[in-house]
C-alpha positions as a Markdown table, in Angstrom:
| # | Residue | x | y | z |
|---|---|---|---|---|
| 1 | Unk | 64.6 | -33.5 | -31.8 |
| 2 | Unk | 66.2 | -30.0 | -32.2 |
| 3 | Unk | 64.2 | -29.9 | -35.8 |
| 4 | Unk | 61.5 | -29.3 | -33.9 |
| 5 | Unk | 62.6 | -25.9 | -32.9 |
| 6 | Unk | 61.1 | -24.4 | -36.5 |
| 7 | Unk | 57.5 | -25.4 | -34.7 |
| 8 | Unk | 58.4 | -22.0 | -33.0 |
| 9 | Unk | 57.3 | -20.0 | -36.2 |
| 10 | Unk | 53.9 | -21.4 | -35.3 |
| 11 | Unk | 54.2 | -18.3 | -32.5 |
| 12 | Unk | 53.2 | -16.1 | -35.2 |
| 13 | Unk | 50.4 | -17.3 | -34.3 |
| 14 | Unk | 49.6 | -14.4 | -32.2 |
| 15 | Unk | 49.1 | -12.4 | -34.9 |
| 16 | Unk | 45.4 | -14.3 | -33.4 |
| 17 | Unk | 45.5 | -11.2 | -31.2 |
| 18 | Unk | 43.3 | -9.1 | -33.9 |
| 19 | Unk | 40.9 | -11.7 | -32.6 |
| 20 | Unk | 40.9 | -9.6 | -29.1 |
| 21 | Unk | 37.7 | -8.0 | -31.0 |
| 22 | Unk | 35.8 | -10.8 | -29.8 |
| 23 | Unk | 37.0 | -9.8 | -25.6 |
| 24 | Unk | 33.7 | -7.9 | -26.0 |
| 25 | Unk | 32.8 | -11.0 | -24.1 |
| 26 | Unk | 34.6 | -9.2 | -21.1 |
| 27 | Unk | 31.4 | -7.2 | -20.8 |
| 28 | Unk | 30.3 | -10.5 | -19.0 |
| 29 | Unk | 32.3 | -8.9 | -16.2 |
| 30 | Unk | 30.2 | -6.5 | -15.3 |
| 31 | Unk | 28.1 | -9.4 | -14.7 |
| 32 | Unk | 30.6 | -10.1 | -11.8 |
| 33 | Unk | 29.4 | -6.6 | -10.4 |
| 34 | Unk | 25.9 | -7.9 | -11.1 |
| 35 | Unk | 26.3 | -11.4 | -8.9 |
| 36 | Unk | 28.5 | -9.6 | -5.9 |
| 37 | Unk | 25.6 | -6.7 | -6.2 |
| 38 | Unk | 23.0 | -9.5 | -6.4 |
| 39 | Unk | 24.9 | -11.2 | -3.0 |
| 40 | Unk | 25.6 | -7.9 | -1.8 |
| 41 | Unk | 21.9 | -6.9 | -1.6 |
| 42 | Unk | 21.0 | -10.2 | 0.5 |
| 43 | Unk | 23.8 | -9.7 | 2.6 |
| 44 | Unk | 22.8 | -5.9 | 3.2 |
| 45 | Unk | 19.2 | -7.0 | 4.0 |
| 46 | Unk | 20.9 | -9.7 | 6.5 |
| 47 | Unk | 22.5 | -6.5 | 7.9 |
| 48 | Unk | 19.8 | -5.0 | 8.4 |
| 49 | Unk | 17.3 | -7.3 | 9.2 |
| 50 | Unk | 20.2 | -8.0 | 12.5 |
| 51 | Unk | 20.0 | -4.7 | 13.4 |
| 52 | Unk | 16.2 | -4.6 | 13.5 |
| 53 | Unk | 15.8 | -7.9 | 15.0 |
| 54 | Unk | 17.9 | -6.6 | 18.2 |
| 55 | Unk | 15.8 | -3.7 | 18.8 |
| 56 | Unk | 12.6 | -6.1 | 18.3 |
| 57 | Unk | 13.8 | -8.6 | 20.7 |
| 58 | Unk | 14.4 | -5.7 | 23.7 |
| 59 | Unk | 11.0 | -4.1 | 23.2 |
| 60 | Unk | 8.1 | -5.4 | 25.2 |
| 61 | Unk | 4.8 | -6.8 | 24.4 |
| 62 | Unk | 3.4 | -3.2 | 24.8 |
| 63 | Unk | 5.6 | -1.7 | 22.7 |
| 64 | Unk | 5.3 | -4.7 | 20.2 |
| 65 | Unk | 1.3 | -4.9 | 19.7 |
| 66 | Unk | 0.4 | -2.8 | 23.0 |
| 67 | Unk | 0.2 | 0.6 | 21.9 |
| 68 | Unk | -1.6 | -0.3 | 18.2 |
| 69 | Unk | -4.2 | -2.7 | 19.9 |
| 70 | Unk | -4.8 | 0.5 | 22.6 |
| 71 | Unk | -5.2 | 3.2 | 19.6 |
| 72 | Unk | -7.7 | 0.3 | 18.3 |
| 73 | Unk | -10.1 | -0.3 | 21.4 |
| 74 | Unk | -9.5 | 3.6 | 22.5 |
| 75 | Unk | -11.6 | 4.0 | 18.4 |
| 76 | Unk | -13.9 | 1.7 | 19.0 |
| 77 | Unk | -15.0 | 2.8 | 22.8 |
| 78 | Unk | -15.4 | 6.1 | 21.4 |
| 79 | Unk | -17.9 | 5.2 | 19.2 |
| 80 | Unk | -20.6 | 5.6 | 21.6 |
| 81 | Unk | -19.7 | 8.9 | 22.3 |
| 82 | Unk | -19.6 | 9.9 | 19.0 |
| 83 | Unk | -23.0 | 8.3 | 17.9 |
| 84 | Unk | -24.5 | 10.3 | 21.3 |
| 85 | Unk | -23.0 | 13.4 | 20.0 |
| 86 | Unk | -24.9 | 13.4 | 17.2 |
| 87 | Unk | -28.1 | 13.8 | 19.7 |
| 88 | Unk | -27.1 | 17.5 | 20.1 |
| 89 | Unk | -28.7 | 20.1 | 18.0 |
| 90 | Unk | -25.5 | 22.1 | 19.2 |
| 91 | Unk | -23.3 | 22.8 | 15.7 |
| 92 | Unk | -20.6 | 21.9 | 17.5 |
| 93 | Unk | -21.4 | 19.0 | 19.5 |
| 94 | Unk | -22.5 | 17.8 | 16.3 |
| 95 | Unk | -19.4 | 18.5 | 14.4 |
| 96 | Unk | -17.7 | 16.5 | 17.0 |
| 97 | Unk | -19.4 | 13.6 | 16.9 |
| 98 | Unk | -19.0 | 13.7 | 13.3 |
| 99 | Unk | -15.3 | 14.3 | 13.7 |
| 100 | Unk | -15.6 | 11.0 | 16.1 |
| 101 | Unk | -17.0 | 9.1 | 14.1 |
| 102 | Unk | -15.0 | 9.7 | 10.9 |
| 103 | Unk | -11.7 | 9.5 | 12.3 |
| 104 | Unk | -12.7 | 5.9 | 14.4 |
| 105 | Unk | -14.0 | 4.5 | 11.0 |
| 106 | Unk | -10.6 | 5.2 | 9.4 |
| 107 | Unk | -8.1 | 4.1 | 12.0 |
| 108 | Unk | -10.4 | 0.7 | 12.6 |
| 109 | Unk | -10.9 | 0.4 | 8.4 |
| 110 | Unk | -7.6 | 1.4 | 7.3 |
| 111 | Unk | -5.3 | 1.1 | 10.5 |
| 112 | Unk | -6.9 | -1.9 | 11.7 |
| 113 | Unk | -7.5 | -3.6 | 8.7 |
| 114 | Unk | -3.9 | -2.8 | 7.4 |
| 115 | Unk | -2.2 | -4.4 | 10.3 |
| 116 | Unk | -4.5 | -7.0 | 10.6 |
| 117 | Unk | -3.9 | -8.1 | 7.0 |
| 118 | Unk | 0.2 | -8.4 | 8.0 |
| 119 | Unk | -0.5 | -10.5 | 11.2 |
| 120 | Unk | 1.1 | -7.4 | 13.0 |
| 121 | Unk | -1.6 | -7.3 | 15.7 |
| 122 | Unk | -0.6 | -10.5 | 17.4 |
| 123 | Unk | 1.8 | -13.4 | 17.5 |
| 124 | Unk | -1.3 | -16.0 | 17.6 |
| 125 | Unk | -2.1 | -17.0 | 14.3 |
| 126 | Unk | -5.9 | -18.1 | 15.7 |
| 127 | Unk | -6.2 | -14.4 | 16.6 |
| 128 | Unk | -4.6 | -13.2 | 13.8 |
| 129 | Unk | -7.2 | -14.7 | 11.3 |
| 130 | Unk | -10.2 | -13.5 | 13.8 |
| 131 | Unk | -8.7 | -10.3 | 13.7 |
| 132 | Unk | -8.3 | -10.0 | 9.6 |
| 133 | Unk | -11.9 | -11.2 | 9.0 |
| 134 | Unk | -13.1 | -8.4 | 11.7 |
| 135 | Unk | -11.2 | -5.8 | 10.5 |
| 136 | Unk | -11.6 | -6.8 | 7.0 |
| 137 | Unk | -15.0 | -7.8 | 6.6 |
| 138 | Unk | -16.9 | -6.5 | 9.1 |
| 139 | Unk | -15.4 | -3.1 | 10.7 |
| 140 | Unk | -18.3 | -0.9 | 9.9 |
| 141 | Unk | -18.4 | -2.4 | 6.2 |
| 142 | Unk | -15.9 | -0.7 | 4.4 |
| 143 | Unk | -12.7 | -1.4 | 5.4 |
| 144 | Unk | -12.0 | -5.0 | 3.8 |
| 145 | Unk | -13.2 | -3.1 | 0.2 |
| 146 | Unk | -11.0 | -0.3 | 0.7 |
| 147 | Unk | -7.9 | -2.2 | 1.7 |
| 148 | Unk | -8.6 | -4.8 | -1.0 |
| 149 | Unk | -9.3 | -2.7 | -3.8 |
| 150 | Unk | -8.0 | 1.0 | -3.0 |
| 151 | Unk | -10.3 | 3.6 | -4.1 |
| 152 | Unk | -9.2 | 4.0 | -8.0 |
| 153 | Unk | -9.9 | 0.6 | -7.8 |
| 154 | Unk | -13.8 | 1.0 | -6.7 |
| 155 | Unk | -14.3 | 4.0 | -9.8 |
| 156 | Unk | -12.7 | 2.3 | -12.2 |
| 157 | Unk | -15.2 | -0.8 | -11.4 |
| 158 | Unk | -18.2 | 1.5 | -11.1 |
| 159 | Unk | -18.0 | 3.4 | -14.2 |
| 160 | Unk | -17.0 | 0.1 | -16.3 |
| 161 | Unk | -20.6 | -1.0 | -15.3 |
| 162 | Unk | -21.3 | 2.6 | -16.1 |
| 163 | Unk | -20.2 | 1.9 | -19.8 |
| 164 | Unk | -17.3 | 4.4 | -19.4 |
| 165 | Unk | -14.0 | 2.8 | -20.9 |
| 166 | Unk | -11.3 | 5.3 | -21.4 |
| 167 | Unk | -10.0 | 4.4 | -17.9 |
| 168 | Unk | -7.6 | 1.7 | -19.4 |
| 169 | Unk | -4.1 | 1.7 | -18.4 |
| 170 | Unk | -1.3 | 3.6 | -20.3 |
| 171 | Unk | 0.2 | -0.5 | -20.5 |
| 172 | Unk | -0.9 | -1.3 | -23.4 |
| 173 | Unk | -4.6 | -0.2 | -22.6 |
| 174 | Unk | -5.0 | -2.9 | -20.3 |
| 175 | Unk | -7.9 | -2.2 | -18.6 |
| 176 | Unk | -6.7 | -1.2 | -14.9 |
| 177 | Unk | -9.6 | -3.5 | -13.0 |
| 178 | Unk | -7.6 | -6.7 | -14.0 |
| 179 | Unk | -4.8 | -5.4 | -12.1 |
| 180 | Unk | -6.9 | -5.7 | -8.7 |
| 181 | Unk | -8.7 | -8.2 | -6.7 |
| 182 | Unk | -11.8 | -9.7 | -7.9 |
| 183 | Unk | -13.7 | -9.7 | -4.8 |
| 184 | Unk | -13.5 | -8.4 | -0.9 |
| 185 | Unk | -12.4 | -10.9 | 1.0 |
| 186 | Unk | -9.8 | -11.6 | 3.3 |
| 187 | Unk | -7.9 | -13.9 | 1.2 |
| 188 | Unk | -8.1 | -11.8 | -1.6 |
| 189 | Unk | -6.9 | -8.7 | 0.7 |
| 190 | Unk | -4.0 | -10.4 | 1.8 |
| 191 | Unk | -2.6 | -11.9 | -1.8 |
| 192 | Unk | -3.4 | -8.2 | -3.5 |
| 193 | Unk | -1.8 | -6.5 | -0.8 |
| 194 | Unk | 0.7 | -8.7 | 0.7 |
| 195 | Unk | 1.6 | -11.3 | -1.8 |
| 196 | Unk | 1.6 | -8.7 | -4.6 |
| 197 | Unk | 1.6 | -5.2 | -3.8 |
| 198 | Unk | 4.7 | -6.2 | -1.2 |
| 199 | Unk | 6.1 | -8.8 | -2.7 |
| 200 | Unk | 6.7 | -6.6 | -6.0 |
| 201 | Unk | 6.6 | -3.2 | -5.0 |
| 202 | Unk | 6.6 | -1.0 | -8.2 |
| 203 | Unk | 7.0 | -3.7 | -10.7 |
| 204 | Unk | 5.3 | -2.9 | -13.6 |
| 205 | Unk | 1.9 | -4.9 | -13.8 |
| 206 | Unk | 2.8 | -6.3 | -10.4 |
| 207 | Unk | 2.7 | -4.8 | -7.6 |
| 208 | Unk | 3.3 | -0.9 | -8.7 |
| 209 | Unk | 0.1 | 1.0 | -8.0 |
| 210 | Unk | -1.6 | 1.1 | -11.0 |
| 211 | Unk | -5.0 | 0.1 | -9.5 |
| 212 | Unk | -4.6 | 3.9 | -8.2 |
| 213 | Unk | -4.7 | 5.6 | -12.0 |
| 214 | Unk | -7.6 | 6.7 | -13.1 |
| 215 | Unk | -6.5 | 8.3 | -16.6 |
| 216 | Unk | -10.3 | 9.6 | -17.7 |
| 217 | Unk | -10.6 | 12.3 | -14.7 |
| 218 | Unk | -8.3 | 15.0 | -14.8 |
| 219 | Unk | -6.4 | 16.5 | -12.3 |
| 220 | Unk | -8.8 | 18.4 | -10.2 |
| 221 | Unk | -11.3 | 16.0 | -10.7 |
| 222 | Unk | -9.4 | 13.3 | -9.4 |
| 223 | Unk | -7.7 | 15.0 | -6.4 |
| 224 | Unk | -10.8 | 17.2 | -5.1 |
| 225 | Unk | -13.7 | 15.5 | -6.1 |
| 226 | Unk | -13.3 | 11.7 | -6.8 |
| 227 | Unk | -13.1 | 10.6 | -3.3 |
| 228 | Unk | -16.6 | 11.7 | -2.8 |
| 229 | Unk | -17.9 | 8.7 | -4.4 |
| 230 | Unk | -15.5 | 6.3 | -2.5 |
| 231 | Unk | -18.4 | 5.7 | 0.5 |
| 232 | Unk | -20.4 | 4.8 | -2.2 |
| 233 | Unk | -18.8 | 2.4 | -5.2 |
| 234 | Unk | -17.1 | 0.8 | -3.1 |
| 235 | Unk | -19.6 | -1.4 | -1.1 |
| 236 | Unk | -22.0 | -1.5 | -4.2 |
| 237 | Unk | -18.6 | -3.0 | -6.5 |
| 238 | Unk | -18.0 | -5.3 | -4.0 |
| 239 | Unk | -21.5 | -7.1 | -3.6 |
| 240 | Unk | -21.3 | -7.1 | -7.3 |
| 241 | Unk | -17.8 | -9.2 | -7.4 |
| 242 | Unk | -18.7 | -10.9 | -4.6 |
| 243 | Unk | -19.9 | -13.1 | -8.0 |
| 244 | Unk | -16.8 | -14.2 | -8.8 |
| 245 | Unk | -15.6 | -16.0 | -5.4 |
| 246 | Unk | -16.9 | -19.4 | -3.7 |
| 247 | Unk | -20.1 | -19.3 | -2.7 |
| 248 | Unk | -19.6 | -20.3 | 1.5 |
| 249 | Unk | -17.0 | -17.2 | 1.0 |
| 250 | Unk | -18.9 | -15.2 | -0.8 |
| 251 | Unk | -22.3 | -15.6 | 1.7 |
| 252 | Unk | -19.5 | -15.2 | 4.8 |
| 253 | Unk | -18.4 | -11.7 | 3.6 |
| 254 | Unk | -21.1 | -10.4 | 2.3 |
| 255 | Unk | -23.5 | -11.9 | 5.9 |
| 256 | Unk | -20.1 | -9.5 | 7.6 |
| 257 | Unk | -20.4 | -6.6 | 5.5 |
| 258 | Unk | -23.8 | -6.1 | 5.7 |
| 259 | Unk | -23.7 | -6.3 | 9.7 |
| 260 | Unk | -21.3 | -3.9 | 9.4 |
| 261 | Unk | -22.9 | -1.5 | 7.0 |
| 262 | Unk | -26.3 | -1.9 | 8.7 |
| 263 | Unk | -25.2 | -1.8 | 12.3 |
| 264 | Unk | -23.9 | 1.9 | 11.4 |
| 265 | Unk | -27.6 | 2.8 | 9.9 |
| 266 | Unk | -29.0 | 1.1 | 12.9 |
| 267 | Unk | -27.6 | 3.1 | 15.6 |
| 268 | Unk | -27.6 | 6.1 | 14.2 |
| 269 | Unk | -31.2 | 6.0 | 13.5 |
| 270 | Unk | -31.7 | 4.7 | 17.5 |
| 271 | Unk | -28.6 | 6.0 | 19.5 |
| 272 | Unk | -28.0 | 9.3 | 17.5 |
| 273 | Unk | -31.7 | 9.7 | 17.1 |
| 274 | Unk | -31.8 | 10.7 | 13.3 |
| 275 | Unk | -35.6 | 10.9 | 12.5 |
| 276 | Unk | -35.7 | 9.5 | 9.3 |
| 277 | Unk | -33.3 | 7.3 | 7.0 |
| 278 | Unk | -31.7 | 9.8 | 4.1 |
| 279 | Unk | -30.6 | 12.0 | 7.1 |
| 280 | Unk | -29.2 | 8.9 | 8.2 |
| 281 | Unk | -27.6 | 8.0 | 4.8 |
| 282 | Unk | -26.2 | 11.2 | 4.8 |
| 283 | Unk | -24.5 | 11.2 | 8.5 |
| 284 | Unk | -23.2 | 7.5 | 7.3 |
| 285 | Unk | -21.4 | 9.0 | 4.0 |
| 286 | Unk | -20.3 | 11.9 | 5.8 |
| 287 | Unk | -18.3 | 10.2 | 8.7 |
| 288 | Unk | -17.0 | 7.9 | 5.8 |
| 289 | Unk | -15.4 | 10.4 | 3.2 |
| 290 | Unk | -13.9 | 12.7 | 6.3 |
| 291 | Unk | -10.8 | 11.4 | 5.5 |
| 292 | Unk | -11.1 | 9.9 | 1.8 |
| 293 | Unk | -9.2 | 13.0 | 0.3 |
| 294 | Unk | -5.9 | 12.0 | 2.5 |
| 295 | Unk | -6.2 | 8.9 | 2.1 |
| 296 | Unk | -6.2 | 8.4 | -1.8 |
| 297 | Unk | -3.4 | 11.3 | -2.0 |
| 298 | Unk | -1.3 | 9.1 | 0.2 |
| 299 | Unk | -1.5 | 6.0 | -1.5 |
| 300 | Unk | -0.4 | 7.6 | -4.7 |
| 301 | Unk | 2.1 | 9.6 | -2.6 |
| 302 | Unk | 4.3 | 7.5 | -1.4 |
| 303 | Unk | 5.3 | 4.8 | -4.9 |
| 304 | Unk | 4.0 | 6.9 | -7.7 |
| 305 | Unk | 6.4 | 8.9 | -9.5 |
| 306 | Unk | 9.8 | 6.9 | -8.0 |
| 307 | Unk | 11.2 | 4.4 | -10.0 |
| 308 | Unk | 9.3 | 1.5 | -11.7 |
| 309 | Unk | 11.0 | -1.8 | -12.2 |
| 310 | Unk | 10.3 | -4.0 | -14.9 |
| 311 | Unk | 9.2 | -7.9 | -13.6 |
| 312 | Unk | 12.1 | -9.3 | -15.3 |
| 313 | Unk | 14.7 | -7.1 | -14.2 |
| 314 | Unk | 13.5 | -6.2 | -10.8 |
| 315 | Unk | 16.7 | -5.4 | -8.3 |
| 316 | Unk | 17.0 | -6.7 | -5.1 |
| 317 | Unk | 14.5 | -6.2 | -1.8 |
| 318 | Unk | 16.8 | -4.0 | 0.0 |
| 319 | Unk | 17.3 | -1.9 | -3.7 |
| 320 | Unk | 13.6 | -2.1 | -4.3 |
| 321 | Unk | 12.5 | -0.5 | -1.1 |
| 322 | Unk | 14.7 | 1.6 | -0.7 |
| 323 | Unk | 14.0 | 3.5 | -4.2 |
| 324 | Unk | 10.4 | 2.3 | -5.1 |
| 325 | Unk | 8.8 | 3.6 | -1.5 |
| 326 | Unk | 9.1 | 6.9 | 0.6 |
| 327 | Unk | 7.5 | 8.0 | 3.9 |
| 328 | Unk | 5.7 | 11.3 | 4.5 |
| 329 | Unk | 6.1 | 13.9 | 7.9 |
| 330 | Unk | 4.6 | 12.9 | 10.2 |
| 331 | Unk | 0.7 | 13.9 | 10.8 |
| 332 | Unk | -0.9 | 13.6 | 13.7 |
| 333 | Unk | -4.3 | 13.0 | 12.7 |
| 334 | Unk | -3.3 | 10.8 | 9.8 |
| 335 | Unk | -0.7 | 8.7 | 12.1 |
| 336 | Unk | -3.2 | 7.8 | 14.5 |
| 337 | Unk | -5.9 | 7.0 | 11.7 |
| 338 | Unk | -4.1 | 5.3 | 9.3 |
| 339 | Unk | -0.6 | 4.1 | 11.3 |
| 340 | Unk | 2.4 | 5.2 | 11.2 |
| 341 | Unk | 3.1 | 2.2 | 9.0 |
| 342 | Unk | 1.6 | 4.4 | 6.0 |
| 343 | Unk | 2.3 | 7.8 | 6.5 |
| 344 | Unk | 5.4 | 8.1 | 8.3 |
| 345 | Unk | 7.4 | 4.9 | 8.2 |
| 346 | Unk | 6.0 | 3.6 | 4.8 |
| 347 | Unk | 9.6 | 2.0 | 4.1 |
| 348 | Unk | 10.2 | 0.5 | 7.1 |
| 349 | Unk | 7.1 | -1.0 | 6.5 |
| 350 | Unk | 7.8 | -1.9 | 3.3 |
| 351 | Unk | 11.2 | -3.8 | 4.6 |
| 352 | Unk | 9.8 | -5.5 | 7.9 |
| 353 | Unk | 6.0 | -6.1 | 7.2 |
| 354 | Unk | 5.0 | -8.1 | 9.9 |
| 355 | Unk | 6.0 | -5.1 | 12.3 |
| 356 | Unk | 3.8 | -2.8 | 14.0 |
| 357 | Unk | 2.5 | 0.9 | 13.1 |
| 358 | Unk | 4.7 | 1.3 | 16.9 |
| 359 | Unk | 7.5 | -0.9 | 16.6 |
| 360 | Unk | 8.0 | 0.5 | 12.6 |
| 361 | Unk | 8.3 | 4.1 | 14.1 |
| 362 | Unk | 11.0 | 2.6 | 17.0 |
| 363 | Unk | 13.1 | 1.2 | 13.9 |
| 364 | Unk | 12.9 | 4.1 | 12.1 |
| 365 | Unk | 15.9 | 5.5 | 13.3 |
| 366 | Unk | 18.3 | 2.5 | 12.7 |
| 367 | Unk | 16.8 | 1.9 | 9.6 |
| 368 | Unk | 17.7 | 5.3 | 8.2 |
| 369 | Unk | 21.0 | 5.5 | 9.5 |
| 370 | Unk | 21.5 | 2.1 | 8.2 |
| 371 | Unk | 20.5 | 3.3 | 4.6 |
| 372 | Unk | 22.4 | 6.1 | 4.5 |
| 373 | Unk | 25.8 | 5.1 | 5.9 |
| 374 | Unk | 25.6 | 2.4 | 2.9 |
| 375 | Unk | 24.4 | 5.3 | 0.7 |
| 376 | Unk | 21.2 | 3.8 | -0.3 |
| 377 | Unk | 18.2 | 6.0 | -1.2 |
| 378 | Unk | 15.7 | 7.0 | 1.5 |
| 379 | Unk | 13.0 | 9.0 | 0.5 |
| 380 | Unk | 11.1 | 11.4 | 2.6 |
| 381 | Unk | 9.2 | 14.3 | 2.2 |
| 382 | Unk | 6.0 | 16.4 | 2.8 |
| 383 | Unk | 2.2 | 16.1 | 2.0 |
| 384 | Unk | 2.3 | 19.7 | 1.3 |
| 385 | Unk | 4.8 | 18.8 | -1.3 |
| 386 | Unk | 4.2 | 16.0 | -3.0 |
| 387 | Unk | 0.3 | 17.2 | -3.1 |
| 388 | Unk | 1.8 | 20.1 | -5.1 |
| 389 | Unk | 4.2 | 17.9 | -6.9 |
| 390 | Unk | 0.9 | 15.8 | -8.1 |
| 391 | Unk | -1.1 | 18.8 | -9.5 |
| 392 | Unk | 2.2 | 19.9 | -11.4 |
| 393 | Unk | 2.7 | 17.0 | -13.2 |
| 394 | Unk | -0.6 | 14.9 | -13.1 |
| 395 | Unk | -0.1 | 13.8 | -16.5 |
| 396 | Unk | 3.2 | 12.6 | -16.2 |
| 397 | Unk | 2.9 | 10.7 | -12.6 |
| 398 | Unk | -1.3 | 9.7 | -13.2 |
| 399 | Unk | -1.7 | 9.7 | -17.0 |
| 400 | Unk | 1.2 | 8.5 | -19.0 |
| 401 | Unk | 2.8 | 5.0 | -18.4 |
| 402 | Unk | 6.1 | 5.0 | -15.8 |
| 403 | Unk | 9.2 | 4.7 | -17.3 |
| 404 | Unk | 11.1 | 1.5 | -16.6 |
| 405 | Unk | 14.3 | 2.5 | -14.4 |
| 406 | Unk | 17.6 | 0.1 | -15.3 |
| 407 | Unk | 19.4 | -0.4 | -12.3 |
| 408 | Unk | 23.5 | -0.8 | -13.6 |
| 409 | Unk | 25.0 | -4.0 | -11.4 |
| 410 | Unk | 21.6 | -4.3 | -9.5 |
């Protein structure tokens, strides 16, 4: 058997070890990154979501929906006194009722219908869906179009029937209206905003504010002057969609908007005492574009211009948030109007949904600290700022398409 002992020169056969070359296929390790970043991101939402869950479970009802359902009946109780203001030939009684009347139509059309598209105004699911189609449909006739559609979203509809087509998006000149919901209904809010917009936050064609460019308006145009016309594309677009939905749906919301729209008219005509209706009309668009400039800036604030993600290489939820979303200082006016879900706390939002404007700004602080100690982005900064950031490069943020960011071992 010893003659067997020559089968040793077959060891030369490690001159095979040129072959090495092909241990390129050890760049499938840094798929092993990849997978423990891909477990690692679960397990940090898990984390997280612990943390959170704690400080939910100690906080009362009040603190829960109490304090968002208060700023919500305290708006609409002072409509009555903002309608009577409007009585006064006094320039400044006037401009308080005005002032009224704007900021209650914002925080019940974008707070209310914001939180009432979440279910964050109540644990009943019964009340929850009463609450959506109120605040959707029917809160003084706008709010269901503008949390549906957004504003860009209304132009880019109104001057498509206007025969203007350069408003395509930079993606492959798709146009941008096929990125939004066809018509203003509940359901429709809640899959474009929740299902999509949420669920795929800044993925490209997804979910990553596109409905919000409006390429053919320039810079000034858009910031100072397009949200003028918000008041009035967006209920004319969305009777016009309404074509596209089920007819029982499409009779519903259209019945609720118009109760909305023309309860306004009506009492301004017979509380406020208007004489005539175009000074009526005029009152009505007034109170609704008081806050329209804020309110488009902050949309595109807040996921415009951080990183865009690419629908087949997305990173995870915790990764996503914490990149693709930011929050702004807080404001006052525009926490009380539009919650603190969307100025201040945007990426707590963003992380825990189903929480309230009251209970995001309670997390706030363990959310942050939570992000940071596991160095993970958390983006804050000023309207001031970012307003200024937006006029600088309004070409770059608004105009061209977003590069796609590559996340290594995400």
């Amino acid at each position: 058997m010893e003659p067997t002992e020559p089968m040793e020169p077959t060891e030369p056969m490690e001159p095979t070890e040129p072959m090495e070359p092909t241990e390129p296929m050890e760049p499938t390790e840094p798929m092993e990154p990849a997978r423990s970043a891909h477990r690692g991101g679960e397990a940090l939402l898990r984390e997280l979501e612990v943390l959170v869950q704690d400080v939910v479970r100690t906080s009362s009802w009040w603190e829960r929906h109490g304090v968002d359902c208060a700023i919500l009946a305290l708006s609409l109780f002072a409509l009555p006194a903002g309608f009577l203001c409007l009585r006064w030939e006094n320039a400044l009684v006037f401009a308080s009722g005005i002032t009224i009347l704007g900021v209650c139509h914002y925080t019940l059309t974008v707070k209310g219908s914001h939180l009432a598209t979440h279910g964050a105004l109540t644990e009943s699911k019964r009340w929850s869906k009463i609450w959506l189609l109120f605040f959707v449909e029917v809160s003084l006739g706008e709010g269901g179009c503008r949390q549906l559609l957004g504003p860009c979203g209304s132009l880019i509809l109104l001057f498509e029937h206007a025969g203007v087509s350069s408003c395509a998006c930079a993606h492959g000149g798709r146009p941008l209206q096929l990125m939004v919901c066809t018509a203003f209904t509940a359901e429709h809010a809640t899959h474009g905003h929740v299902k999509m917009h949420h669920a795929y936050t800044n993925v490209v064609g997804l979910g990553d504010s596109s409905t919000w460019r409006l390429p053919c308006l320039n810079r000034y145009v858009y910031m100072f002057l397009a949200p003028f016309l918000l008041p009035i594309a967006t209920p004319l677009v969305a009777v016009e969609r309404l074509r596209k939905v089920e007819l029982g749906t499409a009779l519903r919301t259209l019945a609720l908007i118009s109760l909305g729209l023309y309860s306004h008219y009506w009492l301004l005509l017979n509380v406020s005492g208007f004489k005539n209706p175009s000074s009526a009309l005029g009152c009505m668009f007034l109170t609704r574009s008081l806050l329209a400039h804020p309110y488009l800036h902050v949309n595109i604030f807040q996921h415009i211009g951080l990183p865009m993600f690419s629908r087949d290489n997305k990173p995870r939820r915790i990764h996503m948030m914490s990149l693709g979303v930011l929050n702004l200082a807080r404001l006052p006016v525009l926490d009380w109007a539009f919650g603190h879900s969307i100025i201040s706390c945007h990426v707590e939002h963003h992380l825990f949904p189903r929480l309230s404007d009251n209970m995001c700004l309670k997390v706030k602080p363990v959310v942050s600290q939570f992000l940071r100690e596991k160095q993970l982005p958390y983006n804050e900064d000023s309207y001031l700022a970012r307003f200024q950031l937006f006029l600088r490069r309004y070409e770059e943020f608004m105009v061209q398409a977003p590069p796609i960011t590559e996340l290594v071992g995400l």
